[in-house]
PDB file of N, CA, C and O in Angstrom:
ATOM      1  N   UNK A   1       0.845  -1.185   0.000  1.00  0.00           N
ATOM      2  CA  UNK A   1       0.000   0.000   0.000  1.00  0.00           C
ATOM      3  C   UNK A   1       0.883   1.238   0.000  1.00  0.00           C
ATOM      4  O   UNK A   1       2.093   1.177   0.219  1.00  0.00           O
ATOM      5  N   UNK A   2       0.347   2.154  -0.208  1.00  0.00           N
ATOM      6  CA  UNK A   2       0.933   3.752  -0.665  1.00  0.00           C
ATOM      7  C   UNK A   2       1.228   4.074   0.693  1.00  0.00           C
ATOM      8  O   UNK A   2       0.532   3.650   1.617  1.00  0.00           O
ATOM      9  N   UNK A   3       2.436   4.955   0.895  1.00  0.00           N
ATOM     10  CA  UNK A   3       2.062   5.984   2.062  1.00  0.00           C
ATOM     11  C   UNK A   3       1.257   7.160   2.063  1.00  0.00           C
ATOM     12  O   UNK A   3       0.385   7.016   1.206  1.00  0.00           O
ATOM     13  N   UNK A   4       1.184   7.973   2.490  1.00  0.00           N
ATOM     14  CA  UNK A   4       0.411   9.217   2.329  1.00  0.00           C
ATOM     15  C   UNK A   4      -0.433   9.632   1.181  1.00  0.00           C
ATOM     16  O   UNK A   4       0.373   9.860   0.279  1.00  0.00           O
ATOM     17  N   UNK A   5      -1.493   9.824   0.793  1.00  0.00           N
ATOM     18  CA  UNK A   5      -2.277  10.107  -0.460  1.00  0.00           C
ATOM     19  C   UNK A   5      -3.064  11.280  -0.033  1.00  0.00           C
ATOM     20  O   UNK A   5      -4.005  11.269   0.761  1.00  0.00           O
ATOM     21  N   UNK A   6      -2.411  12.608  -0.850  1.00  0.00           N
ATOM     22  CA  UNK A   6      -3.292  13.937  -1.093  1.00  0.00           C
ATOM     23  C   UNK A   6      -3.861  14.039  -2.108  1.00  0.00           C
ATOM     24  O   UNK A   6      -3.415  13.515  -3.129  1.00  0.00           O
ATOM     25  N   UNK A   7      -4.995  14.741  -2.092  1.00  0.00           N
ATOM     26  CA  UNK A   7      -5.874  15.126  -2.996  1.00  0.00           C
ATOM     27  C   UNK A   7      -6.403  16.464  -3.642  1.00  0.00           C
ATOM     28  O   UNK A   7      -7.615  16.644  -3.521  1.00  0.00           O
ATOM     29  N   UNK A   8      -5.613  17.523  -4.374  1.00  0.00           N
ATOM     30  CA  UNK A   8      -6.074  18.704  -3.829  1.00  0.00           C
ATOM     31  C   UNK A   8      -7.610  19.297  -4.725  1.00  0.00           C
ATOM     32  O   UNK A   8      -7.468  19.411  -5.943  1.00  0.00           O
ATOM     33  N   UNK A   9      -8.698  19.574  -4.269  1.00  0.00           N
ATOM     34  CA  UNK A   9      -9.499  19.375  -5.144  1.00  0.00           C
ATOM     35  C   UNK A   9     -10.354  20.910  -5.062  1.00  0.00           C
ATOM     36  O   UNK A   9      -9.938  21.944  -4.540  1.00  0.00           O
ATOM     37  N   UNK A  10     -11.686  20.685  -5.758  1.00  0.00           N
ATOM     38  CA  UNK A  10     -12.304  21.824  -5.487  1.00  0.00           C
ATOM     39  C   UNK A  10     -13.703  21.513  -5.926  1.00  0.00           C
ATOM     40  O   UNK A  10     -13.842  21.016  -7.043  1.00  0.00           O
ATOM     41  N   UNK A  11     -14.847  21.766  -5.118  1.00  0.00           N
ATOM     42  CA  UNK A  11     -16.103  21.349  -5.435  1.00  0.00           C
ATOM     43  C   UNK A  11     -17.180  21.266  -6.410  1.00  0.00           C
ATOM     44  O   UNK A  11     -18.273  20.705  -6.484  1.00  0.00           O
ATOM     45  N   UNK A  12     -16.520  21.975  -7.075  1.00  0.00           N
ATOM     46  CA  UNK A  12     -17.184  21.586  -8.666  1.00  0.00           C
ATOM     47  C   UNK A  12     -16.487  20.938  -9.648  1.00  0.00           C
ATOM     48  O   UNK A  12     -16.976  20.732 -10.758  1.00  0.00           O
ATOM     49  N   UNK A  13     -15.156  20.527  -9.265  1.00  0.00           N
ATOM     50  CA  UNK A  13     -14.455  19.302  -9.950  1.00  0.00           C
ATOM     51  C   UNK A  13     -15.507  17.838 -10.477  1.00  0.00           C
ATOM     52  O   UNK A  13     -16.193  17.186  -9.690  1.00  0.00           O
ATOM     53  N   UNK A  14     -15.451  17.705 -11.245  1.00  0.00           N
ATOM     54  CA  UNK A  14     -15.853  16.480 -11.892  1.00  0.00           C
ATOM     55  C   UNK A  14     -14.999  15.479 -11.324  1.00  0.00           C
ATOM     56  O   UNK A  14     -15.317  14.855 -10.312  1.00  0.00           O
ATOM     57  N   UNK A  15     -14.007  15.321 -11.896  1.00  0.00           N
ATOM     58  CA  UNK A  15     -12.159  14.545 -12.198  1.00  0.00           C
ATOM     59  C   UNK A  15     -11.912  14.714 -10.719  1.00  0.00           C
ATOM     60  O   UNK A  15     -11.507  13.608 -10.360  1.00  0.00           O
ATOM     61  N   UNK A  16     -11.944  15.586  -9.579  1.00  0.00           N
ATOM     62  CA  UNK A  16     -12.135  15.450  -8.560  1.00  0.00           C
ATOM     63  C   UNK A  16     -13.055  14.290  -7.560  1.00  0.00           C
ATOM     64  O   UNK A  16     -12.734  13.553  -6.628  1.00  0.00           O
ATOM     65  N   UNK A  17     -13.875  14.462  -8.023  1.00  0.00           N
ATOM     66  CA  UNK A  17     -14.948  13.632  -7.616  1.00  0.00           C
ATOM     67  C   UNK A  17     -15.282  12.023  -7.823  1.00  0.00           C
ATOM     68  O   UNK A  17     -15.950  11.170  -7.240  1.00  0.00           O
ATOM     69  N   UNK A  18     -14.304  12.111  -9.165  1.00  0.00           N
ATOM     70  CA  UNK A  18     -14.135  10.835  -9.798  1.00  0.00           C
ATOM     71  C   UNK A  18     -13.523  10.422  -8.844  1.00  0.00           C
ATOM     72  O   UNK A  18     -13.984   9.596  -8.057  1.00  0.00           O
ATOM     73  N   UNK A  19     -12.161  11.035  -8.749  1.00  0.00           N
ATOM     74  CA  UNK A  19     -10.839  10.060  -7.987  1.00  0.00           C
ATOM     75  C   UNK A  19     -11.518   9.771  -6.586  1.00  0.00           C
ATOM     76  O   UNK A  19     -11.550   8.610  -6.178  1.00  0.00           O
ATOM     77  N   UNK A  20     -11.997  10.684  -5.929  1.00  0.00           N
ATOM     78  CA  UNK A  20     -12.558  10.759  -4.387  1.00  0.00           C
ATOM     79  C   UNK A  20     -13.635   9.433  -4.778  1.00  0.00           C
ATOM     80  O   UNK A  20     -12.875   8.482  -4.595  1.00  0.00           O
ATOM     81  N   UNK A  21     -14.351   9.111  -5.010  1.00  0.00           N
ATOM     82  CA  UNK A  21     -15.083   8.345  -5.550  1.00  0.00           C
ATOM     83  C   UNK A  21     -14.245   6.757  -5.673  1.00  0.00           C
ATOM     84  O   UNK A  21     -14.629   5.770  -5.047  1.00  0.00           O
ATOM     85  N   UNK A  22     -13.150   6.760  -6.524  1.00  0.00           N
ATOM     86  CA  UNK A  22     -12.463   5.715  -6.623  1.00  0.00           C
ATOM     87  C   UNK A  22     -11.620   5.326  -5.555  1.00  0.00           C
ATOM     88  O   UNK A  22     -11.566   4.138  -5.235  1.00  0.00           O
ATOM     89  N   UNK A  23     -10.725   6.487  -4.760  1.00  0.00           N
ATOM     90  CA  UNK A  23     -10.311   5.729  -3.746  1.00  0.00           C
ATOM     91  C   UNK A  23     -11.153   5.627  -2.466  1.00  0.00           C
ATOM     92  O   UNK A  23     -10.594   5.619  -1.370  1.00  0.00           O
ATOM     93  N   UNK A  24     -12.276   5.561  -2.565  1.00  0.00           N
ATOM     94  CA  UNK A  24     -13.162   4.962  -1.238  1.00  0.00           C
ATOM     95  C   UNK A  24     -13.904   3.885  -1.446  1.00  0.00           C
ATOM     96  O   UNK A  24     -14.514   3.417  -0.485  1.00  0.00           O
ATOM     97  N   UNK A  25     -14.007   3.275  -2.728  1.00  0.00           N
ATOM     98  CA  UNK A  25     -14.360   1.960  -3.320  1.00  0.00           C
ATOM     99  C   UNK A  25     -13.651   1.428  -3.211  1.00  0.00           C
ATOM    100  O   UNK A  25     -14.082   0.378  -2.732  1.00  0.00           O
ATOM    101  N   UNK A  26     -11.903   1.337  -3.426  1.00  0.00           N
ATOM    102  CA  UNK A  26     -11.116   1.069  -3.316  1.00  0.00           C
ATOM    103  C   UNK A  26     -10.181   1.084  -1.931  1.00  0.00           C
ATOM    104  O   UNK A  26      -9.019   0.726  -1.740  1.00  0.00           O
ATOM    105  N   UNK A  27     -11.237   1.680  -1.014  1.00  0.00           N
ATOM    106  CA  UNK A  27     -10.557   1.711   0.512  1.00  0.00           C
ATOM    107  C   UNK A  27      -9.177   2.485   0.513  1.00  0.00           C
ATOM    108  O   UNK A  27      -8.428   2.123   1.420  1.00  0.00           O
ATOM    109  N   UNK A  28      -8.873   3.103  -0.005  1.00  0.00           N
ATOM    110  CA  UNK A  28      -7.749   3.912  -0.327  1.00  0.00           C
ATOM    111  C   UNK A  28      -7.481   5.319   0.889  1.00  0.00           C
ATOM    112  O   UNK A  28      -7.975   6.397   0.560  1.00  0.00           O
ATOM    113  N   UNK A  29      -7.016   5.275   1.706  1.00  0.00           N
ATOM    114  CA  UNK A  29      -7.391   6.799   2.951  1.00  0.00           C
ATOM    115  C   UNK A  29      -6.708   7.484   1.713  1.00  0.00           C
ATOM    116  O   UNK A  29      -5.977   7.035   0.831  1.00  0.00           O
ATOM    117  N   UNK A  30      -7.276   8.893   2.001  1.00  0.00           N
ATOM    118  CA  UNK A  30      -6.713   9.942   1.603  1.00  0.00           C
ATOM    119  C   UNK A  30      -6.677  11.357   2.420  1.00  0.00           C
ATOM    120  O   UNK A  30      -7.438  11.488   3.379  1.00  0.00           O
ATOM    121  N   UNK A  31      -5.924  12.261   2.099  1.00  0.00           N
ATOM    122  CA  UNK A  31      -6.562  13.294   3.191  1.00  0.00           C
ATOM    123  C   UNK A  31      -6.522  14.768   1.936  1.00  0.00           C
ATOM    124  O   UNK A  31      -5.577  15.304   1.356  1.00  0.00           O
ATOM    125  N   UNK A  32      -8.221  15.067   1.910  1.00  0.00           N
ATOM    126  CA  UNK A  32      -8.669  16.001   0.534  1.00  0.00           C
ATOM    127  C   UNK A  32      -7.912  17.401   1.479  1.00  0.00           C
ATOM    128  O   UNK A  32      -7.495  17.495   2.633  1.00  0.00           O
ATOM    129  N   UNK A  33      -8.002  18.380   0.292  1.00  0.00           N
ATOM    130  CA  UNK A  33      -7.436  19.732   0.804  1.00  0.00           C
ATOM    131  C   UNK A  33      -8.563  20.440  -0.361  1.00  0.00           C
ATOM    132  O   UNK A  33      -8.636  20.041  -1.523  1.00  0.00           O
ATOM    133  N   UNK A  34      -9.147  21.214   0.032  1.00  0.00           N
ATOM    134  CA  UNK A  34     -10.273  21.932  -0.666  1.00  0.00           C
ATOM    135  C   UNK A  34      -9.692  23.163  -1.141  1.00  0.00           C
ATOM    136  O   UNK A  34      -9.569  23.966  -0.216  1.00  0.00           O
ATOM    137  N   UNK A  35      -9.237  23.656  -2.404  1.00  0.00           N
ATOM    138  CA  UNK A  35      -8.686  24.152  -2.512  1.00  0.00           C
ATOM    139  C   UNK A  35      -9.352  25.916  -2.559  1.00  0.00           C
ATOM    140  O   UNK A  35      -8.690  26.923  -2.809  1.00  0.00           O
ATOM    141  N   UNK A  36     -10.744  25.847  -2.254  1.00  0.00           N
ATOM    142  CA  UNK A  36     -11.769  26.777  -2.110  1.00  0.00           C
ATOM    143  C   UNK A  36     -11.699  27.348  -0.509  1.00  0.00           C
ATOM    144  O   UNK A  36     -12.180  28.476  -0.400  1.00  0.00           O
ATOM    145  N   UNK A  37     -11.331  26.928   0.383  1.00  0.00           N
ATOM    146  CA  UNK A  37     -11.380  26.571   1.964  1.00  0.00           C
ATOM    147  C   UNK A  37     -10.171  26.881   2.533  1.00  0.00           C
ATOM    148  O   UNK A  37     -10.104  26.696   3.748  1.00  0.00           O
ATOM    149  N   UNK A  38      -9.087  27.352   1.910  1.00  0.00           N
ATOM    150  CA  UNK A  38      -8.085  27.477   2.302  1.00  0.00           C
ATOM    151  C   UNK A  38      -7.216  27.962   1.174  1.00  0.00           C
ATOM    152  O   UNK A  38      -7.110  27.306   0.138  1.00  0.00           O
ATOM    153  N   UNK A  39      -6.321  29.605   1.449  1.00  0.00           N
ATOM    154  CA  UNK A  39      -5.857  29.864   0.332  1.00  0.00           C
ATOM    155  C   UNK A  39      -4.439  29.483   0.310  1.00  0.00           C
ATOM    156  O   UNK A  39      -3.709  29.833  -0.618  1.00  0.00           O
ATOM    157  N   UNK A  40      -3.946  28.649   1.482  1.00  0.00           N
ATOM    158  CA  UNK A  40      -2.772  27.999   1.138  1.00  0.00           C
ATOM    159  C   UNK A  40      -2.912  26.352   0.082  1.00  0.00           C
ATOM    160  O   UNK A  40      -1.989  25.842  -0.552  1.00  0.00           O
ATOM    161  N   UNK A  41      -3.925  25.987   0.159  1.00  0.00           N
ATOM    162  CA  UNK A  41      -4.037  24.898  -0.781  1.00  0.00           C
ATOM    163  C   UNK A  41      -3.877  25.629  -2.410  1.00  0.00           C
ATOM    164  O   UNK A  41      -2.692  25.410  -2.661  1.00  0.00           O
ATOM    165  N   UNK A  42      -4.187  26.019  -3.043  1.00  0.00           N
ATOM    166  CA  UNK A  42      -4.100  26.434  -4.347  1.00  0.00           C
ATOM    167  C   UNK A  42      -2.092  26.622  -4.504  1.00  0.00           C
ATOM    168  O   UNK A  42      -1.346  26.075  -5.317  1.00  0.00           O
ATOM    169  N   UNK A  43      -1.731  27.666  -3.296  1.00  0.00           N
ATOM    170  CA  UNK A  43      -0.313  27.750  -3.596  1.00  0.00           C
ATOM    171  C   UNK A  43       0.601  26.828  -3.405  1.00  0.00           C
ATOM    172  O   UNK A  43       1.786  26.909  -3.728  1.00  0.00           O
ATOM    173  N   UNK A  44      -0.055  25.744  -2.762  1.00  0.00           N
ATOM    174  CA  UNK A  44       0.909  24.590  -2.331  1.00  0.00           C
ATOM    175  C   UNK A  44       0.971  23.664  -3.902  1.00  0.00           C
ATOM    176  O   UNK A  44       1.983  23.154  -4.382  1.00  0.00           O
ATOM    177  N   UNK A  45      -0.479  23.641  -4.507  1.00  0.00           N
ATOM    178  CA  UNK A  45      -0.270  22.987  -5.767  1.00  0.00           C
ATOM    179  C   UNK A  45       0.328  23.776  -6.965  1.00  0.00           C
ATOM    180  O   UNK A  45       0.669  23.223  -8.010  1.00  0.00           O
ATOM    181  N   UNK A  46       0.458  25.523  -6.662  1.00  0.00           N
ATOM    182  CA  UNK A  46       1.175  25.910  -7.575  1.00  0.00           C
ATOM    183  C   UNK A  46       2.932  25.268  -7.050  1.00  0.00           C
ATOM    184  O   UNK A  46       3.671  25.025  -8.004  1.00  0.00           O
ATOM    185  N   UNK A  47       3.354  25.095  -6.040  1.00  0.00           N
ATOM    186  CA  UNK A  47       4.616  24.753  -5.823  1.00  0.00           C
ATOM    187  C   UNK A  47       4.534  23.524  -6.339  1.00  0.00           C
ATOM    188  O   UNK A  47       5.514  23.177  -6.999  1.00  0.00           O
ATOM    189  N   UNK A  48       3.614  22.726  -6.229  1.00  0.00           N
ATOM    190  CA  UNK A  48       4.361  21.154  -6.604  1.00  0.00           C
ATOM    191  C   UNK A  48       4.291  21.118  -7.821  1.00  0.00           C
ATOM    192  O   UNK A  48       5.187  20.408  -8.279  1.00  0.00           O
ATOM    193  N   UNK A  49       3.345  21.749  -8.925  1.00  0.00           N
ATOM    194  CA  UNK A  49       2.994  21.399 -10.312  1.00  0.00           C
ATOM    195  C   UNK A  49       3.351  22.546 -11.440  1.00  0.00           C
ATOM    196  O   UNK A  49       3.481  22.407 -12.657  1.00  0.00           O
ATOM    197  N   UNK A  50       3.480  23.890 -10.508  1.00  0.00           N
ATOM    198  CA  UNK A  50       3.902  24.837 -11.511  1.00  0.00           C
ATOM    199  C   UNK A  50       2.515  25.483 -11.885  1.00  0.00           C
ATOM    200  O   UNK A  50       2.589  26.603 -12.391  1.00  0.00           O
ATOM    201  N   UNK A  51       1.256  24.940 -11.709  1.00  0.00           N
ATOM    202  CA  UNK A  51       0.104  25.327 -12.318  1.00  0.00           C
ATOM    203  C   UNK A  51      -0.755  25.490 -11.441  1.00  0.00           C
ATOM    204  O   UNK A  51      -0.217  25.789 -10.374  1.00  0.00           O
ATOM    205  N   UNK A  52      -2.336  25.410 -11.356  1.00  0.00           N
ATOM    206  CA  UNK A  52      -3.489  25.513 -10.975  1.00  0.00           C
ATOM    207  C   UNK A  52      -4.161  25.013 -11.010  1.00  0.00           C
ATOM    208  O   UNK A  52      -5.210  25.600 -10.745  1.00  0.00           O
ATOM    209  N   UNK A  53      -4.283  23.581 -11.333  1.00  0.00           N
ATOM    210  CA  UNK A  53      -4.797  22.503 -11.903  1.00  0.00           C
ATOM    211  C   UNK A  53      -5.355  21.278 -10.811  1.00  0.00           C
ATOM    212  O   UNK A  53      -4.503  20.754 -10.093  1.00  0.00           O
ATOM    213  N   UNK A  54      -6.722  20.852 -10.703  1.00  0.00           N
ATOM    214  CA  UNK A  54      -7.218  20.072  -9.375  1.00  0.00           C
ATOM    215  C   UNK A  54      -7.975  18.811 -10.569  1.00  0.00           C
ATOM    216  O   UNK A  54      -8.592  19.223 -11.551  1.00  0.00           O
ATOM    217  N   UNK A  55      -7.818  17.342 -10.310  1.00  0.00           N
ATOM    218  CA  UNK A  55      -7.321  17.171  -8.874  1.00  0.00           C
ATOM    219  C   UNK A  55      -5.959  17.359  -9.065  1.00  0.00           C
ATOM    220  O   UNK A  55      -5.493  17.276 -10.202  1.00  0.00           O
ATOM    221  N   UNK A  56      -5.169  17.631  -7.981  1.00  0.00           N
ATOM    222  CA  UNK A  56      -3.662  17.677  -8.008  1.00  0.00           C
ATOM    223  C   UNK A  56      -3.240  16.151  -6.854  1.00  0.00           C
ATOM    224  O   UNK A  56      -3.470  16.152  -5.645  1.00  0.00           O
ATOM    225  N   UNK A  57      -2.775  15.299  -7.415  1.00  0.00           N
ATOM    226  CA  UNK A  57      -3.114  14.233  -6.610  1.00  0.00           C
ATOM    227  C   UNK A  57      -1.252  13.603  -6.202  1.00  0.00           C
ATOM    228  O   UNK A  57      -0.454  13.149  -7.022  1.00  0.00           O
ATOM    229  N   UNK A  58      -1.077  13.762  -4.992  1.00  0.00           N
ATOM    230  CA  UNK A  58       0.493  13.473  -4.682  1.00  0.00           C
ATOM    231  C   UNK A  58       0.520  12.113  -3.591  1.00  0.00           C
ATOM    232  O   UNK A  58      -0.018  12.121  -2.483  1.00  0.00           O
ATOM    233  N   UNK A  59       1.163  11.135  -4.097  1.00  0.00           N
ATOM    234  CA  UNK A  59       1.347   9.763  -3.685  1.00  0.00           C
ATOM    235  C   UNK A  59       2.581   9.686  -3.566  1.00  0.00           C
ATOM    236  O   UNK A  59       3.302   9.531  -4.552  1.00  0.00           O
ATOM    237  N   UNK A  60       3.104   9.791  -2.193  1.00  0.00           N
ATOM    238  CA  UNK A  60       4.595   9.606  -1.488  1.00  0.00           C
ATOM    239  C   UNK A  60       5.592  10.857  -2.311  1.00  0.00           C
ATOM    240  O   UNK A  60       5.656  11.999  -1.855  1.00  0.00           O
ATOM    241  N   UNK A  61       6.103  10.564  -3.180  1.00  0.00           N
ATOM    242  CA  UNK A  61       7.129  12.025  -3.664  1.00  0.00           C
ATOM    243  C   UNK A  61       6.542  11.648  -5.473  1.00  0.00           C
ATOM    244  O   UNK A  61       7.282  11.851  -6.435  1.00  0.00           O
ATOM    245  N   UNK A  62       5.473  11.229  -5.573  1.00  0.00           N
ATOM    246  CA  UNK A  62       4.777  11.376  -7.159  1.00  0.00           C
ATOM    247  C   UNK A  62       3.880  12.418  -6.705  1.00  0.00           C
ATOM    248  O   UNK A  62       3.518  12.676  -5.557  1.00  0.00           O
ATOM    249  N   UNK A  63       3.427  13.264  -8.390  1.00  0.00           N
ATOM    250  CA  UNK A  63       2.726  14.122  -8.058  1.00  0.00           C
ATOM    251  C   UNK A  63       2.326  13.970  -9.522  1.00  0.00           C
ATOM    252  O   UNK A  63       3.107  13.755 -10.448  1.00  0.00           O
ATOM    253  N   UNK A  64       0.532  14.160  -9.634  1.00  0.00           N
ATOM    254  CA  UNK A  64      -0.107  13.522 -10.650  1.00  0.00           C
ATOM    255  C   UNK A  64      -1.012  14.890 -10.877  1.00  0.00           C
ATOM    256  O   UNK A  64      -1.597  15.150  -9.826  1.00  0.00           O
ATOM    257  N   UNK A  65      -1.336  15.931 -12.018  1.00  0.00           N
ATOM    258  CA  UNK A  65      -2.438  16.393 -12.514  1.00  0.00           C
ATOM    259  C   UNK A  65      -3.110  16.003 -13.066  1.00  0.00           C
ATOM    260  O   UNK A  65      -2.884  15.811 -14.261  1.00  0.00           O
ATOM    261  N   UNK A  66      -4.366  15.658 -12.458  1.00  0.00           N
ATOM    262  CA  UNK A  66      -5.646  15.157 -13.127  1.00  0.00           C
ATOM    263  C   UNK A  66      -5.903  13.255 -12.944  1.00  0.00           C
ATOM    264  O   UNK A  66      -5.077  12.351 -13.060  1.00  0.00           O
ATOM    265  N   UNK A  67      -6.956  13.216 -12.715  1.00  0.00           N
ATOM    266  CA  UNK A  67      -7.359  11.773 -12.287  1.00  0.00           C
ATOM    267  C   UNK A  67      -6.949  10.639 -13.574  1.00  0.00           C
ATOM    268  O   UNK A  67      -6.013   9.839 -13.592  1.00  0.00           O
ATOM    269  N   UNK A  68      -7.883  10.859 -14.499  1.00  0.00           N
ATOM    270  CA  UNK A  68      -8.604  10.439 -15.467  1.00  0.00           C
ATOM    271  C   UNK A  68      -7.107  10.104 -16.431  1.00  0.00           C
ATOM    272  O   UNK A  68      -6.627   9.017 -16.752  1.00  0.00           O
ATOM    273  N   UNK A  69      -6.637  11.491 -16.714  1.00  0.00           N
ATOM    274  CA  UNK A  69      -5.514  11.255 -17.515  1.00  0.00           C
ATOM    275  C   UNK A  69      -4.521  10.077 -16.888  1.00  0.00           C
ATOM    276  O   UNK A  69      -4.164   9.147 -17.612  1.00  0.00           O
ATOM    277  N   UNK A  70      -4.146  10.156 -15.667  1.00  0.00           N
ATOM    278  CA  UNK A  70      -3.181   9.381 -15.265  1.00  0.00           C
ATOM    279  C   UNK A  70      -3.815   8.049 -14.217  1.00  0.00           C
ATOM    280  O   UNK A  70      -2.933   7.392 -13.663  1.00  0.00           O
ATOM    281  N   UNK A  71      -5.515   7.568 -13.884  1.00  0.00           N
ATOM    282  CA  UNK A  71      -5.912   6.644 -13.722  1.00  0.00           C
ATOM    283  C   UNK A  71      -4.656   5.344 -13.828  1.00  0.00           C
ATOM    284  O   UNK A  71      -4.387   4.664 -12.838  1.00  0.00           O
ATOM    285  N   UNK A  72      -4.151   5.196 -14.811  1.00  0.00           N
ATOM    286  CA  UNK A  72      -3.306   3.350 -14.805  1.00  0.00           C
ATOM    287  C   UNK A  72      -2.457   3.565 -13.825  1.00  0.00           C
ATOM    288  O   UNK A  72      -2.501   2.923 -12.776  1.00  0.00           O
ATOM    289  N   UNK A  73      -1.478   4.619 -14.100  1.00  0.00           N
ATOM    290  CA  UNK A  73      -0.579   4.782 -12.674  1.00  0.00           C
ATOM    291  C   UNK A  73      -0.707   5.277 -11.406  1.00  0.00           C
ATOM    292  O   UNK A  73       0.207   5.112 -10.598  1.00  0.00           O
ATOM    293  N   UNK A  74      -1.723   5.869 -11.111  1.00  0.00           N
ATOM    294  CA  UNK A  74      -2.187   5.982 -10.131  1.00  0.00           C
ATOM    295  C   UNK A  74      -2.828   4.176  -9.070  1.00  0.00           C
ATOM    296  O   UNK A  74      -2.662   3.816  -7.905  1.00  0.00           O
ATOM    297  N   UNK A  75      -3.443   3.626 -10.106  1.00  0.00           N
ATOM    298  CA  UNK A  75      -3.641   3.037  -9.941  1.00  0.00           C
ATOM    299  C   UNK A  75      -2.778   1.539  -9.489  1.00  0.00           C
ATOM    300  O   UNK A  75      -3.216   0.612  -8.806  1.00  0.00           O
ATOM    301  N   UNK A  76      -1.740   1.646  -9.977  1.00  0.00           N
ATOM    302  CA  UNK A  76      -0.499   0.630  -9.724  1.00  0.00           C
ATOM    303  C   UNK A  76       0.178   1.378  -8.549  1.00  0.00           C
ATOM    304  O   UNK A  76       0.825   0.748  -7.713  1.00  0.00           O
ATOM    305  N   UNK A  77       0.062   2.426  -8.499  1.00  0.00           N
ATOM    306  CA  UNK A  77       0.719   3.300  -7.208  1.00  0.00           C
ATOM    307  C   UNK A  77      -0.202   2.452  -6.035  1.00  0.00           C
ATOM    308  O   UNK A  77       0.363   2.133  -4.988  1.00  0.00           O
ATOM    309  N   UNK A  78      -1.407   2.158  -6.217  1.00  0.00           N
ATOM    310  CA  UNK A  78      -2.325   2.209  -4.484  1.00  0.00           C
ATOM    311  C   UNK A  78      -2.253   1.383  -4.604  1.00  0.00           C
ATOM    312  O   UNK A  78      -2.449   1.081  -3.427  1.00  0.00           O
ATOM    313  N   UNK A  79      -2.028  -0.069  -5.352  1.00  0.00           N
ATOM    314  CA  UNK A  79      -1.912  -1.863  -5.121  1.00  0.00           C
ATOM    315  C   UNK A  79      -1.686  -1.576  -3.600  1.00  0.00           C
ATOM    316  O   UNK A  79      -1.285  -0.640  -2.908  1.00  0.00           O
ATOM    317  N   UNK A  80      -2.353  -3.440  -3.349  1.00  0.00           N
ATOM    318  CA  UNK A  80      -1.759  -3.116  -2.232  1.00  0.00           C
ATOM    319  C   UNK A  80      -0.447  -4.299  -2.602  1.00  0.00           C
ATOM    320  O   UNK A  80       0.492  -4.444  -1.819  1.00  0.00           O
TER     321      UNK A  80
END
């Protein structure tokens, strides 16, 4: 299993909702950061990604924009 799994998202995310969606079917903990709720979440994903872009999804020292696009490896990331 993964260590740590962030999520940085925002409530009208679709692709957000997806992933949140998949890792709780998948029993996957995660811990979401709303990026609406806090204006250090938006700048923390401009530091890791360079951009503005949710979900911003970081698994141990990987860091993934967008669910959908990167689904396979994400997905080999949470095996257990």
């Amino acid at each position: 299993m993964t260590e740590s799994l962030k999520i940085y998202t925002i409530p009208t995310c679709s692709d957000c909702h997806h992933a949140k969606r998949y890792f709780k079917e998948q029993e996957v903990p995660y811990t979401e950061y709303d990026c609406t709720q806090n204006p250090e979440y938006p700048e923390e994903v401009r530091r890791l990604t360079g951009k503005q872009i949710v979900p911003t999804i970081v698994i141990g020292d990987k860091v993934f924009i967008g669910f959908a696009d990167n689904f396979q490896e994400i997905r080999e990331l949470i095996k257990y």
